[in-house]
N, C-alpha and C positions, 0 to 999 in steps of 0.2 A: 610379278603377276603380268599374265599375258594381257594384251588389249583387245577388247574382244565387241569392233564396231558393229555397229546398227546397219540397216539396209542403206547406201548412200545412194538414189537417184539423182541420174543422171553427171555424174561425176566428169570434172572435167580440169586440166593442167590449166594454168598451175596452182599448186598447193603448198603453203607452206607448213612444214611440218617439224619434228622436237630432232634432233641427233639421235633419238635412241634407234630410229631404221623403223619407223612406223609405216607398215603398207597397210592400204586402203584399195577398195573397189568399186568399179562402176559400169554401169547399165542403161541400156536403154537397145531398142528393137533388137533381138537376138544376138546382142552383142554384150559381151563385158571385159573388162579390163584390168590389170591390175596397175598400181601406181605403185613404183619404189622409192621413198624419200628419206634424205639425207639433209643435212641441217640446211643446205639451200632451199631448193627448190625438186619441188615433184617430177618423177621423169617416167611414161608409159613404161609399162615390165611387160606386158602379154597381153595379148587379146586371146578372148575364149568365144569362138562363133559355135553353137550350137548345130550340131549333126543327129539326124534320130540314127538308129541300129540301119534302116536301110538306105542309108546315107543323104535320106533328102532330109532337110531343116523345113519344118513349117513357120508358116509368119505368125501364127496363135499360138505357138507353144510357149510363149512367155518369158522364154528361158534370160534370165538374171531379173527375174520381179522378187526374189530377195539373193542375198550373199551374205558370206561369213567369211572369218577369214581366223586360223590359227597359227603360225609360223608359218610353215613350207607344205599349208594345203590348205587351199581354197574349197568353198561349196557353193554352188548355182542352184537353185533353184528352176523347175520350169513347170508350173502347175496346171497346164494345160497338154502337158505332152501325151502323145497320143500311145496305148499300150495295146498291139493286137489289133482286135478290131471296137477295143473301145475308146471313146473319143476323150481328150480330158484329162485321163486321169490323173496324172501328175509324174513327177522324176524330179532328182534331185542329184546332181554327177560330183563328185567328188576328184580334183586337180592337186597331183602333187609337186611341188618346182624341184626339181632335180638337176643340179649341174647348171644352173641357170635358166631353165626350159620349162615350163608346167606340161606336165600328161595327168591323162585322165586317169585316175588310178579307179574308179570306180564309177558306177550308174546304178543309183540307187531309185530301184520302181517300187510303185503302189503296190504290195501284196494283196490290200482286199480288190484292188481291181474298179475300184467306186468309181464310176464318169461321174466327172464334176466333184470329185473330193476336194481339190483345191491343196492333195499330196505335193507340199514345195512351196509354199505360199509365205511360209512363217519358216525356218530355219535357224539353225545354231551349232557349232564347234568350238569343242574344248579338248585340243590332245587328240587322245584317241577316243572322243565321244562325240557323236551326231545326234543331234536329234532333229523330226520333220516335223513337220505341223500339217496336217491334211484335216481342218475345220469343219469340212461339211461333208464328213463319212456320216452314211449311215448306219448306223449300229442296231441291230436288229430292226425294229421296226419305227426306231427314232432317227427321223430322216434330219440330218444336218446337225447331230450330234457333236462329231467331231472323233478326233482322235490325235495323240503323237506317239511318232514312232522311235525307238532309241537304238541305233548301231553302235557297235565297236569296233575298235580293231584290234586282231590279235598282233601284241609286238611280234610275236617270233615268225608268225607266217606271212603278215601283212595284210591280212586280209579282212574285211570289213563284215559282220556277219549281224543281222536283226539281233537286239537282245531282247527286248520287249518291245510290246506296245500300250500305251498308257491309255486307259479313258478315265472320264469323271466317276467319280463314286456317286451315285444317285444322279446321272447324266439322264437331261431331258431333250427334246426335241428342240433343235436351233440352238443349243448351246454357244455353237463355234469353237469348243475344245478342242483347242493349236493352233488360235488367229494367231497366237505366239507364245515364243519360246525363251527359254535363258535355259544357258546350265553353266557354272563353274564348279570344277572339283565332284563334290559327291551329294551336289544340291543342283534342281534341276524344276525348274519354273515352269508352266502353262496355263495359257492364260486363256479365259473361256471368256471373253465379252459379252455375250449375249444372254448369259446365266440370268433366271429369272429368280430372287432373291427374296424370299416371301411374298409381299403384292409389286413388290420393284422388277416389274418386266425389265428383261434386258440390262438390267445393274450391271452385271457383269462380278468376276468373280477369276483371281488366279491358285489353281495348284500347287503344293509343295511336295516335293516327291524327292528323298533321300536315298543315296547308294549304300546297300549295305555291304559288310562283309564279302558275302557269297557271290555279290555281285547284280542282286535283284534290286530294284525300286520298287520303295515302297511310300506312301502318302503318310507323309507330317502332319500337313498342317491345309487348309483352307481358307486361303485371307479376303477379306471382303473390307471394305473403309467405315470407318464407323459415322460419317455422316451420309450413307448411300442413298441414292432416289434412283429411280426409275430409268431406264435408257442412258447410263451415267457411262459405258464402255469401257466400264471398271477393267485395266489390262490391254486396252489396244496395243501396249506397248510396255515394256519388260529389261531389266538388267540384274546385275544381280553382283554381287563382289562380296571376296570374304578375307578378316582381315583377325590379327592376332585376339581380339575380343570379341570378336564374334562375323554372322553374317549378314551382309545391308541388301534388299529386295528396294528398288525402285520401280513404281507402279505408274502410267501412266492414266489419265482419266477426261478424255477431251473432251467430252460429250458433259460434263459435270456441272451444272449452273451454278453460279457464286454473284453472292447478295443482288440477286434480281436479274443477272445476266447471262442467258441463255446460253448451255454450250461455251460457257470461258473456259472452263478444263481447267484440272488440278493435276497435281502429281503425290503421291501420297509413298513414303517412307517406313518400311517395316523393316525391322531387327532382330538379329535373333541370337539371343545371348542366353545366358545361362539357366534362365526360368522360359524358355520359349519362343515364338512370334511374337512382337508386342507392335501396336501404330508408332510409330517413333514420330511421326511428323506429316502434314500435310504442308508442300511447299504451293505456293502462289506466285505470281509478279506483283511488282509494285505498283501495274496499273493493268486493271481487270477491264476488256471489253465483250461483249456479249461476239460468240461464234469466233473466239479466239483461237479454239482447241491449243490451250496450255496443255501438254501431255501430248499431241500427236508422238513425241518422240524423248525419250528419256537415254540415260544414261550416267554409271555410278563406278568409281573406283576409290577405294580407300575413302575420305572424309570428302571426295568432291563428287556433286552433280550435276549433271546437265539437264533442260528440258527444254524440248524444242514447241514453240506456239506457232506453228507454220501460216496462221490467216492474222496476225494481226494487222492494224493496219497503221503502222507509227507514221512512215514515208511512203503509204499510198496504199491500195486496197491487197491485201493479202501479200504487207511485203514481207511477214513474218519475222520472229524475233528468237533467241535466243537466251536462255535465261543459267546462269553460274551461280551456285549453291556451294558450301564447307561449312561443316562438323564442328564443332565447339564439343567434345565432350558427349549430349545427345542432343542438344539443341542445332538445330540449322539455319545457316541466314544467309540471304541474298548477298551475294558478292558485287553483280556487275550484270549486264544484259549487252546484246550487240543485235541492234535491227538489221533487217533485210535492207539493202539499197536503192530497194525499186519497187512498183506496184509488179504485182504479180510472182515477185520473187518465190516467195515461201520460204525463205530464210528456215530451217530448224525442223525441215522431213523429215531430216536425217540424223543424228547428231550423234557424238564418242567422245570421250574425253581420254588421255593418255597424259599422265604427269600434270605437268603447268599448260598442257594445248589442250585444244578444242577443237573439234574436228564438224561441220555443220553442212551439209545438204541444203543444196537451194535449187532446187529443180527449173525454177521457170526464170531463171537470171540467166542471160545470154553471156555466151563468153568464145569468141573468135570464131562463131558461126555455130558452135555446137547448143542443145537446147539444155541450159542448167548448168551448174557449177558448185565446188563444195572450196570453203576458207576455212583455215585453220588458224585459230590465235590463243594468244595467248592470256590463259586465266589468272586473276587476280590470286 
């Protein structure tokens, strides 16, 4: 199974990383990067400086405020890139390394054209499957609905062609439908945060959306926590892994208050084995403080997870923490945690997991002049 990292802000050498040739990405003002690592240490691969069609780069186009990465081709996001003569809209360019080199094999634009869709914001690559997240399309008269969009590519001509585009079934106004994405294999996540859930404004709420046969997606399933309140941002963040007994969904929830503490965030654990979806687990830390956001960042392979609490404050205000999760069967249990080093770090923005490593985002940790840095270690 491929490894298939979360958004890494602000990524910076050095990183240690597993022998298997784990590459990772990074960003920050119109810039991104790739990092090739090898059982030492991490070493720059490429830099990707953003160019619009008429060759000027603007400084709002955003481009790497998210990345993906599947073998031998990267995706950038730029959600404010500019289409024509509308401002905003979004793009999303697709880099293939060839012979040791990345080109752009693709530039994937907004087809509805939406200023301020926010087309590139949420992203993900599996193979030959993309999908985009453009959150605050409006969909006929539901302003900020959302929507994602799913390309392909055909092997035999190489070419990358729209397959669909997904919205919410009963999708309301402000949804956010594509703050984010997962897809592995023929199962393919989105996640709508701002879903108003009976009187739970803004609960939040992720999509399950299955590849069929013919090649369509079609909606499984609609997962929602079974203790949901109100503004919980059920989905800010997403993964997803599937394994010989079935398929595990990792759900982020930052926004989620636990026993009296505002905003400590959960991460919540569904499964899907032979009768269905089922809650498989709500994971926590061993020590819950209010405006934690546990769940800013998740990630799942096989019986290990990760979540990222990017504001706790163990070693100083917002030095953020990390938290290591494995599977017993269907039970989960805390393995081990790794704080941030410093105030302001955010230790766990970012987070991925790849075998026995851990791969963690820490945006506001300074490291040889550059702003941010990501550690890699290894899990229990």
């Amino acid at each position: 199974m491929q490894m298939r990292p979360t958004k890494l802000f602000a990524l910076s050498c050095p990183v240690r990383a597993s022998a298997s040739g784990l590459r990772s990405l990074r960003w920050f003002a119109g810039l991104a990067m790739t990092l090739a690592a090898t059982a030492a240490v991490a070493r720059a691969d490429a830099r990707f400086i953003h160019s619009s069609g008429n060759g000027e780069a603007r400084d709002d186009d955003r481009f790497g405020a998210a990345v993906a990465l599947s073998g031998d081709r990267a995706i950038i996001g730029m959600p404010n890139d500019k289409a024509d003569s509308n401002e905003d809209v979004g793009a999303a360019s697709i880099y293939r390394r060839v012979d040791g080199t990345w080109e752009l094999e693709r530039k994937l634009a907004n087809t509805s054209a939406d200023a301020g869709a926010g087309f590139g914001i949420a992203l993900e690559i599996d193979t030959d499957i993309v999908v985009v997240g453009a959150p605050r399309r409006d969909i006929d008269a539901l302003t900020d609905a959302g929507a994602a969009y799913v390309y392909t590519r055909n092997a035999a001509t190489g070419i990358w062609s729209l397959s669909t585009t997904l919205e919410a079934t009963n999708g309301a106004a402000g949804d956010l439908f594509g703050s984010s994405v997962a897809v592995f294999d023929t199962y393919l996540l989105v996640g709508a945060r701002s879903d108003n859930i009976g009187l739970g404004a803004n609960q939040g709420s992720v999509y399950v959306f299955r590849r069929q046969v013919n090649g369509s997606w079609t909606q499984e399933a609609k997962l929602t926590q079974a203790d949901a309140m109100g503004s919980d941002n059920f989905g800010v963040s997403l993964a997803i892994s599937a394994g010989a007994s079935g398929v595990t969904a990792e759900i982020g929830v930052d926004r989620h208050d636990v026993s009296g503490n505002n905003e400590a965030g959960a991460a919540y654990v569904f499964f899907r084995g032979g009768s269905g979806w089922v809650q498989q687990a709500k994971l926590l830390p061993d020590t819950i403080g209010a405006g934690d956001r546990f769940g800013t960042s998740v990630h799942v392979q096989g019986d290990r997870a990760v979540v990222g609490a990017a504001l706790t404050d163990t070693n100083g205000t917002d030095n953020g923490n990390i938290y290591i999760y494995a599977r017993s069967g269907s039970t989960w249990s805390l393995g081990g945690s790794l704080p941030g080093s410093g105030a302001g770090h955010r230790l766990g923005q970012a987070v991925a997991v790849f075998g026995t490593r851990v791969l963690a985002g820490s945006p506001g940790a300074p490291a040889s002049g550059d702003p941010g840095a990501a550690s890699c270690r290894a899990s229990p």
